[in-house]
C-alpha positions in Angstrom: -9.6 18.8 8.2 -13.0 18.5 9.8 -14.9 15.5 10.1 -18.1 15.1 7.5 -21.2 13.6 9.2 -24.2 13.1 7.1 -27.4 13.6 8.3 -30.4 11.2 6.8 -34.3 12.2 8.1 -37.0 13.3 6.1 -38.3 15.7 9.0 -36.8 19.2 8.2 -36.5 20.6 11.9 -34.4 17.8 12.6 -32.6 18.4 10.1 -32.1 22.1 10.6 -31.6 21.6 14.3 -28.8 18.5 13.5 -27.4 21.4 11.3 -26.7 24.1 13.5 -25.5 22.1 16.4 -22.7 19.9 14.5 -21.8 22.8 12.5 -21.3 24.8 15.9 -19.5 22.0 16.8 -17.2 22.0 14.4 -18.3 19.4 11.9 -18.9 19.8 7.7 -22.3 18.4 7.9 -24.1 17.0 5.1 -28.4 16.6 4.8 -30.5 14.1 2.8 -34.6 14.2 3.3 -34.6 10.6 2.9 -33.1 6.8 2.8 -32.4 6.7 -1.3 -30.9 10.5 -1.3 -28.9 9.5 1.8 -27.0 6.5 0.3 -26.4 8.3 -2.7 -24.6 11.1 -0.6 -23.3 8.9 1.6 -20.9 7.1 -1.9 -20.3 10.4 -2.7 -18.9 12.0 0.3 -18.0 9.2 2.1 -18.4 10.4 5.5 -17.0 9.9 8.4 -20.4 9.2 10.6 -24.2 8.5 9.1 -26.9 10.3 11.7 -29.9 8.4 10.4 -33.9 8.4 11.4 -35.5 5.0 11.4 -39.3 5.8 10.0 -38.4 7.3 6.4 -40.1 7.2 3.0 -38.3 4.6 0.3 -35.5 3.6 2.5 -36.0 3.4 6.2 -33.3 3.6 8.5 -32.3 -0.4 8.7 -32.0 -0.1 5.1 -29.5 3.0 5.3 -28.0 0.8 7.9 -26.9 -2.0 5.9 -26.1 0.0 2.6 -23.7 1.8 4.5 -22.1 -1.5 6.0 -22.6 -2.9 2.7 -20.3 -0.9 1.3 -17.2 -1.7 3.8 -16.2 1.6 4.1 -15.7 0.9 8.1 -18.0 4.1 9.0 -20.3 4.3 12.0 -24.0 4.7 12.0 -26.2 6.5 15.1 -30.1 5.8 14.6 -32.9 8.6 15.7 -35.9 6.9 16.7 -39.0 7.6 18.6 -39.9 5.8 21.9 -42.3 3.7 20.3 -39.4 2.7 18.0 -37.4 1.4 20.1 -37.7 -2.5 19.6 -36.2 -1.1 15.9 -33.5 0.8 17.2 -32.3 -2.5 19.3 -32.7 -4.4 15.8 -30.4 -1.8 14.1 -27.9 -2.3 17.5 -27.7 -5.7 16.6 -27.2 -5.2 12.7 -24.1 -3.0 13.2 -25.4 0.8 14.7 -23.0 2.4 16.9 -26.0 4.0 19.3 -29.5 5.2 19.3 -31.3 8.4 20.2 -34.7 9.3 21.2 -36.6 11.9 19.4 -37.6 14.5 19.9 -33.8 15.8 20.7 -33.8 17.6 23.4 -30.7 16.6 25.6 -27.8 18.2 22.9 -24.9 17.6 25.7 -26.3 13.4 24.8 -26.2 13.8 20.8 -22.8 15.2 21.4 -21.5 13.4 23.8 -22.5 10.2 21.4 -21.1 12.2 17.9 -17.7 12.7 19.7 -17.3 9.4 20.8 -18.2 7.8 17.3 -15.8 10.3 15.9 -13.0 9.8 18.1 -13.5 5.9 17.8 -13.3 6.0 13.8 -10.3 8.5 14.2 -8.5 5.9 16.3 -9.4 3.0 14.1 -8.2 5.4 11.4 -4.5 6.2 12.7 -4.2 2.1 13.7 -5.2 1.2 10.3 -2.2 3.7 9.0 0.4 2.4 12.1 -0.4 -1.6 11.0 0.3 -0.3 7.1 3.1 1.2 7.8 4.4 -2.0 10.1 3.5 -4.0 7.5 5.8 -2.0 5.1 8.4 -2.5 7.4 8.6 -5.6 7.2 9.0 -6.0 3.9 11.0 -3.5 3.1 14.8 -2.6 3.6 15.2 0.6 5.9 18.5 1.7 3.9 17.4 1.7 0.4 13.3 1.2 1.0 13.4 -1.1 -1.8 11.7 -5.0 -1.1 14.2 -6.9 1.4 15.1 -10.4 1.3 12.3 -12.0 3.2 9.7 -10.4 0.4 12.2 -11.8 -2.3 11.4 -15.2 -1.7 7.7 -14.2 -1.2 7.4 -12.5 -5.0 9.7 -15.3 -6.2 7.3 -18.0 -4.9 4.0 -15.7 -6.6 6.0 -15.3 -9.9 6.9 -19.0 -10.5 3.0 -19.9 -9.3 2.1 -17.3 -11.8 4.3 -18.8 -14.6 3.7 -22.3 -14.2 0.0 -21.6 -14.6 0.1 -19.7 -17.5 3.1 -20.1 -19.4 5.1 -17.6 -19.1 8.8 -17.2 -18.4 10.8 -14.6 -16.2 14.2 -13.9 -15.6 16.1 -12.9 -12.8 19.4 -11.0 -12.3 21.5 -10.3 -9.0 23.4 -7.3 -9.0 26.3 -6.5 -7.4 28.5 -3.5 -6.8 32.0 -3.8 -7.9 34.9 -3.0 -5.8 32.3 -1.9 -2.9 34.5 -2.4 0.2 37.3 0.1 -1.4 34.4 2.7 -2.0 34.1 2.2 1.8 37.5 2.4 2.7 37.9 5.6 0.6 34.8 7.5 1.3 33.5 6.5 4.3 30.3 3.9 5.0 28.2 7.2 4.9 28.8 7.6 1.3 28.7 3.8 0.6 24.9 4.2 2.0 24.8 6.9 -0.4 25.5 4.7 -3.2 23.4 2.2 -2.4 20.4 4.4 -2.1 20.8 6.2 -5.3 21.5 3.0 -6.8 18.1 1.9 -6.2 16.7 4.8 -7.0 18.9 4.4 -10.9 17.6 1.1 -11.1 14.0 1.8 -10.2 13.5 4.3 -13.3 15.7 2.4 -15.7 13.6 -1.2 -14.9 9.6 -1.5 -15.8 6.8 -1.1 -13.7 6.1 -4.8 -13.8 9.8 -5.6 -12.7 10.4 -6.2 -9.3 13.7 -4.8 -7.2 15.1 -5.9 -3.9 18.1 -5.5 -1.3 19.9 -8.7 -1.5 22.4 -8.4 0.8 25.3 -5.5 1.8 26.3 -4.4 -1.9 24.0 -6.7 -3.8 20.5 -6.2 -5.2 18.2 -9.0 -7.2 16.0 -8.2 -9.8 12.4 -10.2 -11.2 11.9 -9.3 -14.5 8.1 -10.8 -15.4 7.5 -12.4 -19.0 11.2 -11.6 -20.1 13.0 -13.6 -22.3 17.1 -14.0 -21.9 17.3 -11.7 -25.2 15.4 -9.0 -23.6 16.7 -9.6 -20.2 20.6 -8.4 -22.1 19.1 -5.3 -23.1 17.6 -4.6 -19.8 20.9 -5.2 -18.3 23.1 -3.3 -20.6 20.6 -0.4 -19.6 20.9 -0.4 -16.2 24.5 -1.0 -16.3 25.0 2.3 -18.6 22.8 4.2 -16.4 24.7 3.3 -13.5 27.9 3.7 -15.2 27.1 7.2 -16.2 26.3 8.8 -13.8 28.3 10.4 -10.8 27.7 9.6 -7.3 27.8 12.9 -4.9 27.7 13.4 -1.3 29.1 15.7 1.0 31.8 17.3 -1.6 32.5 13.9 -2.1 32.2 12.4 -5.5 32.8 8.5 -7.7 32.0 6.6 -10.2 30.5 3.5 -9.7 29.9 0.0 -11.8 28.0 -3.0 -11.1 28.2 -6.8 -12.4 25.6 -8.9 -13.0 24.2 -12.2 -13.6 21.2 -13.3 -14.8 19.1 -16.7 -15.1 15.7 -17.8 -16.7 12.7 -19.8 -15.6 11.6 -22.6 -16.2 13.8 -23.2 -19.2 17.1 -23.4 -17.0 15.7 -24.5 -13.2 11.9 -24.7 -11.7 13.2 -25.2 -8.4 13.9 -21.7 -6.6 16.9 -21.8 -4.8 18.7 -24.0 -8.2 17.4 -20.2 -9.9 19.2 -18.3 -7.4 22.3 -19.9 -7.5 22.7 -20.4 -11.3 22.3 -16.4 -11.2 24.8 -16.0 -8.4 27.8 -18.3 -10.7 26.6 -15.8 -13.8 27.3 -12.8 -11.4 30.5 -14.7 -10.3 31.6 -15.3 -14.0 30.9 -11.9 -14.9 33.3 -10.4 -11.9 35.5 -12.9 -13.1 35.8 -11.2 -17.1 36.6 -8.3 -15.5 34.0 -6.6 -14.0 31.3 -4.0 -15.4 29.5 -6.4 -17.4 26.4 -8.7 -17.6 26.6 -12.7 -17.9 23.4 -15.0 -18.3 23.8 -18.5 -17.3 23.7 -21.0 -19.5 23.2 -24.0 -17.3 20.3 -26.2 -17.8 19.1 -27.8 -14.4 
């Protein structure tokens, strides 16, 4: 995709001749004839460099300057100036500009050499931006499934009980587990248990709303925050998952099972405010509910 520069100066031959050499060079290049028309370009194309003259009717070049800082969009700004403009361009270096250049331009190999390396800076800052995102996801998430891991468990967790207390409301929260997991292994291979596990998030993820929240818990195990959700509506929710799951076959590599989970649920506040008491009245729910057989969905019923 080629790189957009917009070109601001109300003097037409600079214009033209700004024109002709970026688009030579490669660039979609974009014109306004002055500091109003500029900005407004500038929010609709977003850019990924401004080429600006200082001395401009309505909105001179300082102006453009800190619109286009204003607007945090992280995109570099080279100011044309005269000579006698000069103390200006030093005052726009210190607001933000990446460079200045002299007018009349007559050195093109400078004006490119300066385009380029605004360019090539943005496009690294661009692809760092993307590699810390995509560290970040990391981090939080579980490389198996991609679903939220443990550590961002206890970070929602904390955010939803914050949320509640302020305002009110009640959530529920479930840990799931799948049954009779370490003879799917032993039958099918660990490849096809990673199967499982996958497509087990991806089951859960359509059959559970947006607002609900789903995580790897552990090996076989998977927790689920379910916002503003009473225990009534928390039973339905399970019974849904657990027929979804239930119902569907699991294949991979010509190999193919059926698979069903247990799971236990709890309720906050109205059983425990403190976190980990939450977590642990779910996990004796999930144990009750391997306990009556398997396949099936207990809520405790223990008051802390």
């Amino acid at each position: 995709m080629k790189e957009k520069i917009l070109v601001i100066d109300d003097e037409a031959e600079i214009r033209s001749l700004l024109f002709e050499v970026l688009q030579e060079e490669g660039f979609e290049v974009f014109g306004a004839a002055d500091g109003v028309e500029g900005l407004e370009l500038f929010h609709d194309i977003k850019p990924d460099l401004v080429i600006t003259d200082v001395k401009m009717p309505h909105k001179d070049g300082l102006e453009v300057l800190k619109g286009v800082k204003d607007a945090k969009f992280d995109i570099d700004v080279i100011i044309l100036t005269g000579h006698s403009d000069e103390a200006t361009a030093i005052e726009c270096l210190q607001s933000g500009a990446y460079d200045y250049l002299l007018k009349p331009v007559e050195d093109i190999e400078v004006l490119l050499t300066a385009v380029n390396r605004a360019i090539h800076k943005r496009n690294l800052e661009l692809k760092n931006k993307d590699l810390i995102r995509q560290l970040e996801e990391m981090a939080i998430r579980d490389p198996l499934t991609g679903l939220y891991n443990f550590r961002q468990l206890h970070v929602s967790l904390d955010e939803e009980m914050t949320r509640s207390q302020r305002y009110g409301h009640i959530f529920c929260v479930f840990i799931v587990d799948v049954d009779h997991f370490k003879a799917v292994n032993d039958n099918y291979g660990h490849l096809f248990g990673d199967h499982v596990l996958k497509k087990l998030g991806e089951i859960m993820r359509r059959t559970l709303r947006d607002t609900d929240r789903l995580f790897r818990y552990g090996g076989e195990e998977f927790f689920i925050l379910m916002p503003e959700t009473s225990p009534e509506a928390a039973a339905i929710a399970a019974d849904r998952i657990m027929d979804a799951i239930r119902t569907h076959t699991f294949i991979s590599d010509e190999k193919s099972a059926k698979i069903t989970v247990s799971i236990g649920g709890a309720g906050f506040p109205f059983q425990s405010i403190d976190k980990v008491e939450l977590i642990k009245l779910a996990d004796h729910a999930l144990y009750r509910a391997k306990e009556s057989g398997r396949d099936g969905f207990v809520f405790s019923k223990v008051v802390i």
